[in-house]
DSSP file (Angstrom, degrees, kcal/mol; ACC not computed):
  #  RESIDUE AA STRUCTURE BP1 BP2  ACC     N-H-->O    O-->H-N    N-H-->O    O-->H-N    TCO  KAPPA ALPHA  PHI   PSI    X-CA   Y-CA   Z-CA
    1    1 A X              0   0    0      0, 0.0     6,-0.2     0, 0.0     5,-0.1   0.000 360.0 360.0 360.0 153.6   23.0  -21.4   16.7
    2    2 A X        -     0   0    0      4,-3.0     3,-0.4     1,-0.0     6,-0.1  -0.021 360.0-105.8 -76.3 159.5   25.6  -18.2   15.6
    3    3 A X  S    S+     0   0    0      1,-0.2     4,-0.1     2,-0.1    -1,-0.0   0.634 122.5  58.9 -73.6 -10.6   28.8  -18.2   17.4
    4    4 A X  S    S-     0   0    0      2,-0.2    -1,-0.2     3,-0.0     3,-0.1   0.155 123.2-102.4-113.7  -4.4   27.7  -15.6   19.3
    5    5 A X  S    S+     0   0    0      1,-0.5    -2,-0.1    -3,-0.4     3,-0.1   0.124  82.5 122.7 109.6 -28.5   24.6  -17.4   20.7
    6    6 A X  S    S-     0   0    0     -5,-0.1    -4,-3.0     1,-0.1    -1,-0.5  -0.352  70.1 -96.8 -71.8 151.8   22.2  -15.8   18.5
    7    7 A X        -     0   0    0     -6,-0.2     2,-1.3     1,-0.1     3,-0.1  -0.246  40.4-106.5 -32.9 132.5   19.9  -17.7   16.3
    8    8 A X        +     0   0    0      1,-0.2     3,-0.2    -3,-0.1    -1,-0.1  -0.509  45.9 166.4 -91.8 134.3   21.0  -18.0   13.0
    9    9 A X  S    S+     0   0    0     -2,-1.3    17,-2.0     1,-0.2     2,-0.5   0.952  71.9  44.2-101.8 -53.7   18.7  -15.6   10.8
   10   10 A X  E >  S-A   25   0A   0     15,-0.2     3,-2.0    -3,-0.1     2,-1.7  -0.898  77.9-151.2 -56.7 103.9   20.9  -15.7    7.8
   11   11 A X  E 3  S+A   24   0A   0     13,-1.1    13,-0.7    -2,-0.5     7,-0.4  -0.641  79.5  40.5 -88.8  95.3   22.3  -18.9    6.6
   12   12 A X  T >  S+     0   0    0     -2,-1.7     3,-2.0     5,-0.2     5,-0.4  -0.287  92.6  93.6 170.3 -34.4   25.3  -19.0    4.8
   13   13 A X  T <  S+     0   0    0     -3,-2.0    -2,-0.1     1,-0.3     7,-0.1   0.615  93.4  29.3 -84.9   3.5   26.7  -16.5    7.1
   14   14 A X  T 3  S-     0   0    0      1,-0.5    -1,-0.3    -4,-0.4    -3,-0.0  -0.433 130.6 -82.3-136.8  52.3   28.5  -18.8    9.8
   15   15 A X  S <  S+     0   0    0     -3,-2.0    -1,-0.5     1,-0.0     3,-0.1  -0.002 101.4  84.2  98.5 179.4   29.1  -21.6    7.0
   16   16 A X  S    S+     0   0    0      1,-0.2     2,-0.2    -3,-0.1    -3,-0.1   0.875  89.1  61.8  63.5  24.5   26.9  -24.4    5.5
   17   17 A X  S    S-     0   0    0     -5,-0.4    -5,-0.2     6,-0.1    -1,-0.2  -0.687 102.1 -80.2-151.4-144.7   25.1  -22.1    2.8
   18   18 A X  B  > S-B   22   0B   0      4,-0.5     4,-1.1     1,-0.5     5,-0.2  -0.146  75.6 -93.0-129.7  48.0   26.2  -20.1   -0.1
   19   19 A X  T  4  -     0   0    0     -7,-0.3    -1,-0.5     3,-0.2     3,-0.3   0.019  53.0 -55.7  81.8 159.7   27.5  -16.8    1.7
   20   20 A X  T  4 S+     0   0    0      1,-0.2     3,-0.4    -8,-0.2    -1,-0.2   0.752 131.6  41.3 -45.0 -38.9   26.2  -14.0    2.5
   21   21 A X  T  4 S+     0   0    0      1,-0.3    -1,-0.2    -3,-0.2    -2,-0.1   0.700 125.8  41.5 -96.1 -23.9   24.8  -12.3   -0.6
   22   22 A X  B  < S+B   18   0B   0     -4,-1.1    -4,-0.5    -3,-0.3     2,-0.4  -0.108  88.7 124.5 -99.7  29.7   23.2  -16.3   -1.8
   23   23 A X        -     0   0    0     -3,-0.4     2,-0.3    -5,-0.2   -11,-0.2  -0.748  63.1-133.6 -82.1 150.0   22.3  -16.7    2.0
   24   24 A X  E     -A   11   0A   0    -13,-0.7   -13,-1.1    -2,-0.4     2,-0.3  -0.717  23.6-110.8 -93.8 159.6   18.2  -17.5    2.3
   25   25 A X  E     -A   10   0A   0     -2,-0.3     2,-0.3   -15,-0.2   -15,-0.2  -0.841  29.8-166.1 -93.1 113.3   16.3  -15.6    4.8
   26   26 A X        -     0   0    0    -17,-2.0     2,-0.2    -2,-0.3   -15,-0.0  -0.661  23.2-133.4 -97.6 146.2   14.7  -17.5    8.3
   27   27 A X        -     0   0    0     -2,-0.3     3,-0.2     1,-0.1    -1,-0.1  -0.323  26.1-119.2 -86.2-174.3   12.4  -15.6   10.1
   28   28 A X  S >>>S+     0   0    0     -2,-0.2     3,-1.7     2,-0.1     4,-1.0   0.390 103.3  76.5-112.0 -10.8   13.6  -16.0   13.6
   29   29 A X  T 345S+     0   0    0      1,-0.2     7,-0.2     2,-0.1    -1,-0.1   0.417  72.6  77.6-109.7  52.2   10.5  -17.6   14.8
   30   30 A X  T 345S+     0   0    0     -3,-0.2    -1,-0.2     1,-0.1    -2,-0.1   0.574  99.8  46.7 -89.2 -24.3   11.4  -20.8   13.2
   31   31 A X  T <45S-     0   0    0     -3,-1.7    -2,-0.1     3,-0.1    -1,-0.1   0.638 113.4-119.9-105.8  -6.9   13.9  -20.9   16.4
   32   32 A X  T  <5S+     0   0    0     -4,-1.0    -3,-0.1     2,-0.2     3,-0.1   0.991  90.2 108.2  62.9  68.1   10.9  -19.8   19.2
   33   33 A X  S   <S+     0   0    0     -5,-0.7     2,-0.6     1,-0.1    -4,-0.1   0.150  79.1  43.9-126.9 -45.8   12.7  -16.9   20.3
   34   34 A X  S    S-     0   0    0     -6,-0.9    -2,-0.2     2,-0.0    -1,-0.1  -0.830  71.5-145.5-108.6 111.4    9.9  -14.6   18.3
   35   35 A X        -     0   0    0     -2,-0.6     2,-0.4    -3,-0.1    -6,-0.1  -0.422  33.4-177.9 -73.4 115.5    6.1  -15.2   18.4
   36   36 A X        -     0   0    0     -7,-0.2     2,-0.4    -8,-0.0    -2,-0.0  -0.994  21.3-155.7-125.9 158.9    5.1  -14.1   14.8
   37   37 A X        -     0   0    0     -2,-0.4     2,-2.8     2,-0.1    -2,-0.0  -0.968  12.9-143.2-106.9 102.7    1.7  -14.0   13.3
   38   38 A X        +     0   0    0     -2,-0.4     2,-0.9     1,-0.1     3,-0.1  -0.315  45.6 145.0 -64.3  76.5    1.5  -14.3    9.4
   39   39 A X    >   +     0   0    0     -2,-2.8     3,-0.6     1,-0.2     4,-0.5  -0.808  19.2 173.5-117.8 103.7   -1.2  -12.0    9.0
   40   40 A X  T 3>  +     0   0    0     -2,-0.9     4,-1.6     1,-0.2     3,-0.4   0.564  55.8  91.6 -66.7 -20.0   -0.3  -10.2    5.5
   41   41 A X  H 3> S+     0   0    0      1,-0.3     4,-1.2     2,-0.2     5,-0.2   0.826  80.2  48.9 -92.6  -8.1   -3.6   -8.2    5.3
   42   42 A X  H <4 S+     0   0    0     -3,-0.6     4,-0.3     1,-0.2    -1,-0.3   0.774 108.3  58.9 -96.0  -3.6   -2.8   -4.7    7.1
   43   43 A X  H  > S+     0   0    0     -4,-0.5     4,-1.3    -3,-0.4     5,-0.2   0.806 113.1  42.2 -67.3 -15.0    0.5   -4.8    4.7
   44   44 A X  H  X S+     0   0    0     -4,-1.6     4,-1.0     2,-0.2    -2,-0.1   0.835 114.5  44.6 -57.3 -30.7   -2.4   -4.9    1.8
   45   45 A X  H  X S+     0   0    0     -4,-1.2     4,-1.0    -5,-0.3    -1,-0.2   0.689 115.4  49.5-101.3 -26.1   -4.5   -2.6    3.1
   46   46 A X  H  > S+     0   0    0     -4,-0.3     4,-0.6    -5,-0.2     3,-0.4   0.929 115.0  45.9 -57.1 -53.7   -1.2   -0.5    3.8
   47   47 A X  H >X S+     0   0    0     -4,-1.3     4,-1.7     1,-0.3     3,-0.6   0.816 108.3  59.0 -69.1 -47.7   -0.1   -1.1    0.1
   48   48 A X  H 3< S+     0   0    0     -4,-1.0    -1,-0.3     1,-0.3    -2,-0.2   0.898 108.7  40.6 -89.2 -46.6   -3.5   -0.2   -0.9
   49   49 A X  H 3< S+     0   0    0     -4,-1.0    -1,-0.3    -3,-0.4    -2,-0.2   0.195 101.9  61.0-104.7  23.6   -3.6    3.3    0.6
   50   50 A X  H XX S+     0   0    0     -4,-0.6     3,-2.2    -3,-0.6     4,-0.7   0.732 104.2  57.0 -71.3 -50.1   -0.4    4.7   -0.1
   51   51 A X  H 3X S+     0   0    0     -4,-1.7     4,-2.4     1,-0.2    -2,-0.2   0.408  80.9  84.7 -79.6  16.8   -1.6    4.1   -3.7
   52   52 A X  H 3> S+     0   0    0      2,-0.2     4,-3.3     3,-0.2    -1,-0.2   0.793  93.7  51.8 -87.2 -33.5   -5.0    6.4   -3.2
   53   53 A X  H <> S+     0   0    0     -3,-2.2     4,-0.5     2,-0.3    -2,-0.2   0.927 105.9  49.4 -82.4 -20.7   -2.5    9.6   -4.1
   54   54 A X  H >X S+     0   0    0     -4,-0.7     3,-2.3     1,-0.3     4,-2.1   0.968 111.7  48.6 -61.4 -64.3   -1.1    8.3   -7.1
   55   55 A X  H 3X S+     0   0    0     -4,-2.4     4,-1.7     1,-0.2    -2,-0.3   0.750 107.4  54.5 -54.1 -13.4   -4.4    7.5   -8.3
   56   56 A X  H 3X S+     0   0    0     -4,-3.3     4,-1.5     2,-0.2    -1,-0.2   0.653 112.6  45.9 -58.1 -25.2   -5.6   11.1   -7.3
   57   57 A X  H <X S+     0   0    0     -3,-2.3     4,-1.4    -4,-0.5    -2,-0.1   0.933 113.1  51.7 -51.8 -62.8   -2.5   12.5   -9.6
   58   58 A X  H  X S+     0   0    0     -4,-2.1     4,-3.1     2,-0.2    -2,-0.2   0.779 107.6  46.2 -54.9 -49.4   -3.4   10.3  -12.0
   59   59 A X  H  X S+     0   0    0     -4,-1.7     4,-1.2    -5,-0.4    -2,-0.2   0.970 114.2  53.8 -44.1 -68.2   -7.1   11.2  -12.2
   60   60 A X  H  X S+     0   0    0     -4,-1.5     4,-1.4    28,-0.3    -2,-0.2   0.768 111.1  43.9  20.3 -98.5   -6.1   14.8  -12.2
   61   61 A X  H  X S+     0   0    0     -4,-1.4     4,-2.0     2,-0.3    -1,-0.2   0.777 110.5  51.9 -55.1 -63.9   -3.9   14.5  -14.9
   62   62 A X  H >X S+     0   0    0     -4,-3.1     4,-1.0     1,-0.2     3,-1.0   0.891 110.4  46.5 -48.3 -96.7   -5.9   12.5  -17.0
   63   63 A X  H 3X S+     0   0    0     -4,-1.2     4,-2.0     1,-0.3     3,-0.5   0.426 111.5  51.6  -4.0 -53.4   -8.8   14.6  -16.9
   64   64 A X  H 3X S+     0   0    0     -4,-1.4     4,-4.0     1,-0.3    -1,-0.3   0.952 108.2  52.9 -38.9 -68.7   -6.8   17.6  -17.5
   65   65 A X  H <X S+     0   0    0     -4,-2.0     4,-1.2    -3,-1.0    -2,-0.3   0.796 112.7  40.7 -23.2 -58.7   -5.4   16.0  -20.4
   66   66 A X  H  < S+     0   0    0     -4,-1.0     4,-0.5    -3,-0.5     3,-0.3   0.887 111.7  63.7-101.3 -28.0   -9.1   15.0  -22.2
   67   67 A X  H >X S+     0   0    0     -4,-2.0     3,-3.1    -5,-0.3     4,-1.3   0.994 109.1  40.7 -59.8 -45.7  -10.3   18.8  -21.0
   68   68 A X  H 3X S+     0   0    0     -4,-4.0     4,-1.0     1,-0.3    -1,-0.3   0.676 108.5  51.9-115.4  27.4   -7.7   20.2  -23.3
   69   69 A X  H 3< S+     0   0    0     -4,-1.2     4,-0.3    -3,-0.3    -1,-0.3   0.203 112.8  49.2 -78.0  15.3   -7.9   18.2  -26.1
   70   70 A X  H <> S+     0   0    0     -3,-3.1     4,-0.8    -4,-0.5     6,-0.3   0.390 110.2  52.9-111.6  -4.5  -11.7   19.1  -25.9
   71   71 A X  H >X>S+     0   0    0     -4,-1.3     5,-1.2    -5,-0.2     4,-1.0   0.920 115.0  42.8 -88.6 -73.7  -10.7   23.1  -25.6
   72   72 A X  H ><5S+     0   0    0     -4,-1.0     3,-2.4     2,-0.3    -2,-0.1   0.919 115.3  43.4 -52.0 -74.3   -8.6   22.7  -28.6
   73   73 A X  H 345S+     0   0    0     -4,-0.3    -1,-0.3     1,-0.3    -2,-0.2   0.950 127.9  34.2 -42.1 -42.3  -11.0   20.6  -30.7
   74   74 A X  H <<5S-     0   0    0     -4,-0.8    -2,-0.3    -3,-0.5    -1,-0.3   0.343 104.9-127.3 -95.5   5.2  -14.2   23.1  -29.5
   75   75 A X  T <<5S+     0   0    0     -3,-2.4    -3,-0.2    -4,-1.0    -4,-0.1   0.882  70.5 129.4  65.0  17.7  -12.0   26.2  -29.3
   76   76 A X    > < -     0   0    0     -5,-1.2     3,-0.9    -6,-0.3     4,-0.4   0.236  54.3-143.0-100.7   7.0  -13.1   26.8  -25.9
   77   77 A X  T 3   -     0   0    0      1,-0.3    -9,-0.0     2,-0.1     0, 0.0   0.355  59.6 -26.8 -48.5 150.2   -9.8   27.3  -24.1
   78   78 A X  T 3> S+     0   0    0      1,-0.0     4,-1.6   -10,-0.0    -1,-0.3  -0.285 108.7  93.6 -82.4  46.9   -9.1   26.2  -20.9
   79   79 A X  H <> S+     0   0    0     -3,-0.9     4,-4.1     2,-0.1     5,-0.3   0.879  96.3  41.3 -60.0 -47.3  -12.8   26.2  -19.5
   80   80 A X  H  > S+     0   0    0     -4,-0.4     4,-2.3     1,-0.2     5,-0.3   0.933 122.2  46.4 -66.0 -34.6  -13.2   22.3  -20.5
   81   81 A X  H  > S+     0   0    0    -14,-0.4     4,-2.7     2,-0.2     5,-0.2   0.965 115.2  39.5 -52.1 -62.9   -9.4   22.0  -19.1
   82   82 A X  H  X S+     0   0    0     -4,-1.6     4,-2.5     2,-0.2    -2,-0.2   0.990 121.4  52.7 -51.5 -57.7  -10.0   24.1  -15.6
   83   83 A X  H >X S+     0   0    0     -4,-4.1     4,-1.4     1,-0.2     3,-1.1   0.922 109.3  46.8 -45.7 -68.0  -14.0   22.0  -15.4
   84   84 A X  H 3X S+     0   0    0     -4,-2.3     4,-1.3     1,-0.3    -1,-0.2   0.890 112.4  47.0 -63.7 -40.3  -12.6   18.7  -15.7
   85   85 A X  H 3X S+     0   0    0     -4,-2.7     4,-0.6    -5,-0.3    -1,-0.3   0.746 113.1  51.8 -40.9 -39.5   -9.6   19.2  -13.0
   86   86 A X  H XX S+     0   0    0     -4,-2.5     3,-3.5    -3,-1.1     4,-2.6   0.989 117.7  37.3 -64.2 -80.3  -12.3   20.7  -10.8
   87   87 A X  H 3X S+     0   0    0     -4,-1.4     4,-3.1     1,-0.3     5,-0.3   0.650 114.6  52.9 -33.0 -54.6  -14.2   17.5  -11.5
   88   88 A X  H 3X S+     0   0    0     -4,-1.3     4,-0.6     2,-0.3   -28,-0.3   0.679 113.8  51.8 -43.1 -45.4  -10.9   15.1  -11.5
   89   89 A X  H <X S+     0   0    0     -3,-3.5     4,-3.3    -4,-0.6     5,-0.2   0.960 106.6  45.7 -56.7 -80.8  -10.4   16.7   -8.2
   90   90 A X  H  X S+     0   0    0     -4,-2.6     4,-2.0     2,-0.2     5,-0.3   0.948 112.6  53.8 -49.3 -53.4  -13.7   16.2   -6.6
   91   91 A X  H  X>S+     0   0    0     -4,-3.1     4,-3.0     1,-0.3     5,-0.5   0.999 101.9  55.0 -78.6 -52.1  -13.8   12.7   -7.6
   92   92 A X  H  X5S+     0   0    0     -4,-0.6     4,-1.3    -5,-0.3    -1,-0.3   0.826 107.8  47.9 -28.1 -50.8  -10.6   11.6   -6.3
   93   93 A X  H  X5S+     0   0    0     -4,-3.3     4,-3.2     2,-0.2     3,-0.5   0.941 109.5  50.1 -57.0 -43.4  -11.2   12.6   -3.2
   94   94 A X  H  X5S+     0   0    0     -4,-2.0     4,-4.8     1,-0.3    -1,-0.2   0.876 112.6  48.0 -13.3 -62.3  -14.4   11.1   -3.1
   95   95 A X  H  X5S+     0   0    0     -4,-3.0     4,-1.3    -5,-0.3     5,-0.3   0.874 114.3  54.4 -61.2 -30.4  -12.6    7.7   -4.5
   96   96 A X  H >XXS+     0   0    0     -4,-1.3     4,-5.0    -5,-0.5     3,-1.4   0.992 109.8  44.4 -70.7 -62.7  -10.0    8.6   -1.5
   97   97 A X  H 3X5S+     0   0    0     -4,-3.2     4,-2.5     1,-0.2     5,-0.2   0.978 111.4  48.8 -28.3 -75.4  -12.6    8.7    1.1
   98   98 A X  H 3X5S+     0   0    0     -4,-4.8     4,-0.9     1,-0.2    -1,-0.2   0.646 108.9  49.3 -58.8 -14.3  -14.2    6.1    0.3
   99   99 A X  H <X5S+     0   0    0     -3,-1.4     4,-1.8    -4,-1.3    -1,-0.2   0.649 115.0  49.3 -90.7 -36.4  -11.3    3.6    0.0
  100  100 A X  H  X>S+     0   0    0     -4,-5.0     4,-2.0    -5,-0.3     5,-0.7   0.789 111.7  47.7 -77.7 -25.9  -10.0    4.9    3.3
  101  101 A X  H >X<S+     0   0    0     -4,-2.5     4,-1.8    -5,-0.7     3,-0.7   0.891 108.5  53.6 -48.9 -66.3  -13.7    4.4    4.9
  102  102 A X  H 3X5S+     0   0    0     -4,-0.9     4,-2.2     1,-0.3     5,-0.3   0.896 114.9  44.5 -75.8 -46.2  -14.0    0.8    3.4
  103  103 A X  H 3X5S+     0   0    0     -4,-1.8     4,-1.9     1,-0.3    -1,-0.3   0.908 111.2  51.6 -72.8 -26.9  -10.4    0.1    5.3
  104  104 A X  H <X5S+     0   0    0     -4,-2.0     4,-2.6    -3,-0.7    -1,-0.3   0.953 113.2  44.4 -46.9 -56.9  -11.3    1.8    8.5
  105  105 A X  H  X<S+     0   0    0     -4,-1.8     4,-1.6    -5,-0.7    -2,-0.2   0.688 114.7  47.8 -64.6 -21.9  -14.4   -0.3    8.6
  106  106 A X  H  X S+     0   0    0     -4,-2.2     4,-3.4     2,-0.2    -1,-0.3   0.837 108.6  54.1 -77.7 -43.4  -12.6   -3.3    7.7
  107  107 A X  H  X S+     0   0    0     -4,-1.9     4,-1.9    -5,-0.3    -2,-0.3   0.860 112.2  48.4 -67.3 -38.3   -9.8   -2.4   10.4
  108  108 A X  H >< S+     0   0    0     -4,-2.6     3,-2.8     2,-0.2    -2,-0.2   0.879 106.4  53.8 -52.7 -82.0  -12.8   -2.2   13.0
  109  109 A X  H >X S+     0   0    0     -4,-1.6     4,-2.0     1,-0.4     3,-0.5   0.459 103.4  56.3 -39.0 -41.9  -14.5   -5.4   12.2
  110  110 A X  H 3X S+     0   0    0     -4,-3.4     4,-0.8     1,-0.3    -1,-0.4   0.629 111.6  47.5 -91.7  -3.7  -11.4   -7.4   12.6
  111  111 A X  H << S+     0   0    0     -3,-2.8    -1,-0.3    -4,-1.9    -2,-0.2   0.554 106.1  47.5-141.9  65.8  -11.2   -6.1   15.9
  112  112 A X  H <4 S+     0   0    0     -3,-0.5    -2,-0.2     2,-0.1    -3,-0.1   0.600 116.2  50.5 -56.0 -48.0  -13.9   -6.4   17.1
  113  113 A X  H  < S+     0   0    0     -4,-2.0    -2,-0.2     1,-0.2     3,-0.2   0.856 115.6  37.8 -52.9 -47.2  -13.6   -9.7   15.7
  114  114 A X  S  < S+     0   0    0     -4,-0.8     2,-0.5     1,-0.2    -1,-0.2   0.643 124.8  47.5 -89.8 -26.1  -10.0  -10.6   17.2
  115  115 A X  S    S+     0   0    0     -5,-0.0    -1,-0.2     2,-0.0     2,-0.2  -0.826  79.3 177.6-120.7  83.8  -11.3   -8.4   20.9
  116  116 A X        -     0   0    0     -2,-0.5     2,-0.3    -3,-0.2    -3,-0.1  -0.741  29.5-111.9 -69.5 132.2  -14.9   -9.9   21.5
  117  117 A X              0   0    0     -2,-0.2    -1,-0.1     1,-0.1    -5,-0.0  -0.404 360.0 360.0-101.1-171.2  -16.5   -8.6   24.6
  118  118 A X              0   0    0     -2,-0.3    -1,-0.1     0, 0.0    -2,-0.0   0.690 360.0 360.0 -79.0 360.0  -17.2  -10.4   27.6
């Protein structure tokens, strides 16, 4: 225990470590003050759709990119540019969609799974 009665959560910082800044980290429900449940997967599944807009940028961007090195090689300026973007466009969202569907669907199952009814 802290000097102040609290758990200690950092160790180093009330002696017996290496200080603050080398102290290793204790969850606090090592001491059964906090119930936790390691369940990492809805930070993944967090992780995992933050990263649906970079890839939508990216698509974008790429596709723009191979439209106008096809304008320039075919002399066709910016139709092949503007068409792929469109395209680049539409399928990203698509891809967006569908990655948030899959996680919805995932997010159901487990609970439903976790909330059975009676």
């Amino acid at each position: 225990m802290a000097p102040n009665g609290s758990p200690r959560v950092l160790e180093g910082v009330w002696g017996g470590g290496a200080g603050v800044w080398g102290a290793r980290l204790r969850p606090m429900c090592e001491y059964g003050r906090v119930p936790m449940k390691r369940d990492n997967d809805a930070a993944r599944v967090l992780w995992r759709l933050s990263g649906i807009g970079i890839e939508l940028i990216v698509l974008i961007v790429v596709f723009m990119v191979i439209g106008w090195l096809l304008d320039r090689w075919w002399g066709t300026s910016p139709w092949m540019m503007l068409s792929l973007a469109v395209l680049g466009v539409v399928g990203g969202l698509y891809k967006a969609a569908m990655e948030a569907r899959a996680a919805g669907d995932k997010a159901q199952e487990k609970y439903r799974r976790d909330h059975p009814r009676n």
